[in-house]
LOMARTI-244393 format. One record per residue: residue number from 1; x, y, z of N, C-alpha, C in turn. Coordinates in steps of 0.2 Angstrom, whole numbers. Layout:
<rec NUM <X Y Z> <X Y Z> <X Y Z>>;
...
end
This chain:
<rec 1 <-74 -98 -33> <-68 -97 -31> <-63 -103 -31>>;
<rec 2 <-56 -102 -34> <-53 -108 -34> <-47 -109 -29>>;
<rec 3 <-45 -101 -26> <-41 -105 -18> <-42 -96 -16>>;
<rec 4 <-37 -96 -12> <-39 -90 -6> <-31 -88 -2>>;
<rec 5 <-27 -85 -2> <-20 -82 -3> <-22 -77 2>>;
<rec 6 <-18 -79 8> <-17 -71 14> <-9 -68 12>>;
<rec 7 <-11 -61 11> <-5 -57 8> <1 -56 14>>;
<rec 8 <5 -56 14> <9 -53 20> <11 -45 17>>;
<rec 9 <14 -48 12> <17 -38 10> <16 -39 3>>;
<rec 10 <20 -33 1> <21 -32 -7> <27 -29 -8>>;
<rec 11 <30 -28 -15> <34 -27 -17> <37 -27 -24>>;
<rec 12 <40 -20 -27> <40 -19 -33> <47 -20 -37>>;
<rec 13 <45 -24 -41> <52 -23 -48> <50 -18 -53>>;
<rec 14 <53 -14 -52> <52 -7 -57> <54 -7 -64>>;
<rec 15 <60 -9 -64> <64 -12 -71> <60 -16 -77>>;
<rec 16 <56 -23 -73> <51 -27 -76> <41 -24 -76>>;
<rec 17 <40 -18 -73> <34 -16 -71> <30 -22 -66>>;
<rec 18 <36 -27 -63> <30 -31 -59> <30 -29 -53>>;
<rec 19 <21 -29 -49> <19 -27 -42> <18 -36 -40>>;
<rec 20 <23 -36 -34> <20 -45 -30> <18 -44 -25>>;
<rec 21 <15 -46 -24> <9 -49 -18> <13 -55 -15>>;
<rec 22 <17 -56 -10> <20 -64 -7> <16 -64 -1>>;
<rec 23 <16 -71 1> <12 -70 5> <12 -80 6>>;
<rec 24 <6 -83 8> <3 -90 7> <-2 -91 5>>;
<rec 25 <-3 -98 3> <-12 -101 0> <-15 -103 5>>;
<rec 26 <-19 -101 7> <-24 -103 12> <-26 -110 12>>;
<rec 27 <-30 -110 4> <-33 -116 0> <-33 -114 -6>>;
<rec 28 <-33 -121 -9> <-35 -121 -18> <-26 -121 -19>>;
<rec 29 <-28 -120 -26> <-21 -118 -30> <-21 -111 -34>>;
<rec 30 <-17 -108 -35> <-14 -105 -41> <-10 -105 -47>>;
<rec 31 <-11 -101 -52> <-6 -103 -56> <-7 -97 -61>>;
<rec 32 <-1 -95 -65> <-3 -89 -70> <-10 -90 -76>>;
<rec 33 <-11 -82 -77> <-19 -83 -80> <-25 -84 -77>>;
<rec 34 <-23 -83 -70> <-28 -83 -65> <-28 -76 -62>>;
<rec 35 <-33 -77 -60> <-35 -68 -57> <-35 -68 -48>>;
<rec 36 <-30 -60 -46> <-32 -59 -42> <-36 -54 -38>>;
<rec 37 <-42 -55 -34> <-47 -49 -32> <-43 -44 -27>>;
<rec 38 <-42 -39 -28> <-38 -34 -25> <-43 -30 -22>>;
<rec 39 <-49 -26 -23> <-51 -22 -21> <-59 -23 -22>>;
<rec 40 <-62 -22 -20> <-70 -20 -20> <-73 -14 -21>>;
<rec 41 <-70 -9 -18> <-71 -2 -19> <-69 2 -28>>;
<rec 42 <-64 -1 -28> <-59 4 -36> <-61 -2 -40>>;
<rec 43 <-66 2 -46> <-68 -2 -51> <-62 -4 -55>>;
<rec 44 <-57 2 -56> <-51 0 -61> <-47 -7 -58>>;
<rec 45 <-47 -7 -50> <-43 -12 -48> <-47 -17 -45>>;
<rec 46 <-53 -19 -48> <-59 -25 -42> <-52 -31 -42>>;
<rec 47 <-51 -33 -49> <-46 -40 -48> <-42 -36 -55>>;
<rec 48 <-36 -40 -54> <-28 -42 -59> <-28 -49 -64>>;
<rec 49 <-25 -50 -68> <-20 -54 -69> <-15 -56 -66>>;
<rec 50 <-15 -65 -64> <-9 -67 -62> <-3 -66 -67>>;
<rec 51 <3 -60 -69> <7 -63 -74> <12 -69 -73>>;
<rec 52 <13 -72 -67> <19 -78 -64> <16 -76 -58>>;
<rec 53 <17 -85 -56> <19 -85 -48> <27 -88 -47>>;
<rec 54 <30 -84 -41> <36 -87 -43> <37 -88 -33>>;
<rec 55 <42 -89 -32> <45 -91 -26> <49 -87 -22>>;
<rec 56 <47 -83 -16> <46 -77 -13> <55 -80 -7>>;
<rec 57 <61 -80 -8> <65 -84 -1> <68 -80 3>>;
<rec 58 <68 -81 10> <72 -78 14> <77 -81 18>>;
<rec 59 <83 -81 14> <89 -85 13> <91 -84 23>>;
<rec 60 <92 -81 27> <94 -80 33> <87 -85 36>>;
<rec 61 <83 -84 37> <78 -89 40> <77 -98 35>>;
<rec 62 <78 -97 30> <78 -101 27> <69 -104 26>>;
<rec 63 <66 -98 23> <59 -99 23> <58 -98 14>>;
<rec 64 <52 -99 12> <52 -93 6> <43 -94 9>>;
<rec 65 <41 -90 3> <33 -88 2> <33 -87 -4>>;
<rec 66 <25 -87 -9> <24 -87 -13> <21 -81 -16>>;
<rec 67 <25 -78 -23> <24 -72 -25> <20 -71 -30>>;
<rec 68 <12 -68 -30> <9 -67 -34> <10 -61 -42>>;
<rec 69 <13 -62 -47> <20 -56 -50> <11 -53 -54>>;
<rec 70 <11 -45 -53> <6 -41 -58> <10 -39 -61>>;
<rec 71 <9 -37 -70> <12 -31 -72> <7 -27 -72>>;
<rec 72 <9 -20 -73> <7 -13 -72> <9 -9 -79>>;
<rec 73 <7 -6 -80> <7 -2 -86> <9 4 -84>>;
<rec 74 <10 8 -81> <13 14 -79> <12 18 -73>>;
<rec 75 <15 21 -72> <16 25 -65> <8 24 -60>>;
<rec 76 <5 27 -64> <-3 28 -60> <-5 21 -56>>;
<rec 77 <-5 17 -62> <-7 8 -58> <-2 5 -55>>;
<rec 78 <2 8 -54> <5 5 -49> <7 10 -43>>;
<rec 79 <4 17 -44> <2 21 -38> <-4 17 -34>>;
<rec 80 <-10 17 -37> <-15 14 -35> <-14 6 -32>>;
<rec 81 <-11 3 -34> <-8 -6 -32> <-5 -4 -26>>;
<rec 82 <-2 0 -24> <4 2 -19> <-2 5 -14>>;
<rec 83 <-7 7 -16> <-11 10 -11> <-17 7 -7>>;
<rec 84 <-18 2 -10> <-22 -4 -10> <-22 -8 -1>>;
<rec 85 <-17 -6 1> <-16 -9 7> <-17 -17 11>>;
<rec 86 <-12 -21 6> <-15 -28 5> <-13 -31 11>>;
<rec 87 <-8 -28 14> <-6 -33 22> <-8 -34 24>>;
<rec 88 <-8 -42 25> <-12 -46 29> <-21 -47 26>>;
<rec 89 <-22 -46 22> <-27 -45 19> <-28 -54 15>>;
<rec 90 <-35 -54 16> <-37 -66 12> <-38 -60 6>>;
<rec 91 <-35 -64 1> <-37 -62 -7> <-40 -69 -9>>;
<rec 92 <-46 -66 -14> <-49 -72 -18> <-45 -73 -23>>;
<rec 93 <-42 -79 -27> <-41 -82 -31> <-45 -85 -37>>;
<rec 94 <-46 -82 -40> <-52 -84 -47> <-48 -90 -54>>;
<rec 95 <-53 -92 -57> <-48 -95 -61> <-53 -94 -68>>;
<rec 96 <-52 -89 -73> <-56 -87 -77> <-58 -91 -82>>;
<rec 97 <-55 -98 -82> <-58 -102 -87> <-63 -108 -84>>;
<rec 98 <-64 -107 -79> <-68 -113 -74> <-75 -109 -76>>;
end
């Protein structure tokens, strides 16, 4: 395991096919090309591709959080990603080249 990320919510750019996961690092780091484990039960969905992480801001609190960005391939996987129920959920961080 290379770091350990609690989800707070998700949220979708439809236009670009990306599914984010924002949330914090627990521990370790992140960076794209790293994988994240979404699920144990759905073989299609055990873990993703990071495609970007980017910077998640809430310009009224003046906070941000860190956005996990997946692309999605079409309707279905990104029905499935939406069902996942990641809120508040420690997701593993792998790093497939280690």
């Amino acid at each position: 395991m290379t770091g350990t990320f609690r989800a707070r919510a998700t949220f979708v750019i439809e236009s670009r096919q990306f599914f984010v996961i924002h949330g914090d690092m627990v521990s370790g780091v992140v960076r794209p090309g790293m994988t994240v484990c979404l699920s144990p039960t759905d073989a299609e969905l055990t873990a993703a591709p990071i495609h970007a992480v980017e910077s998640v801001d809430y310009v009224q609190s003046r906070t941000s959080e860190i956005g996990l960005v997946i692309r999605y391939e079409n309707a279905e996987r990104l029905h499935r990603l939406r069902s996942l129920s990641l809120e508040g959920r420690l997701l593993e961080i792998l790093d497939p080249l280690s």
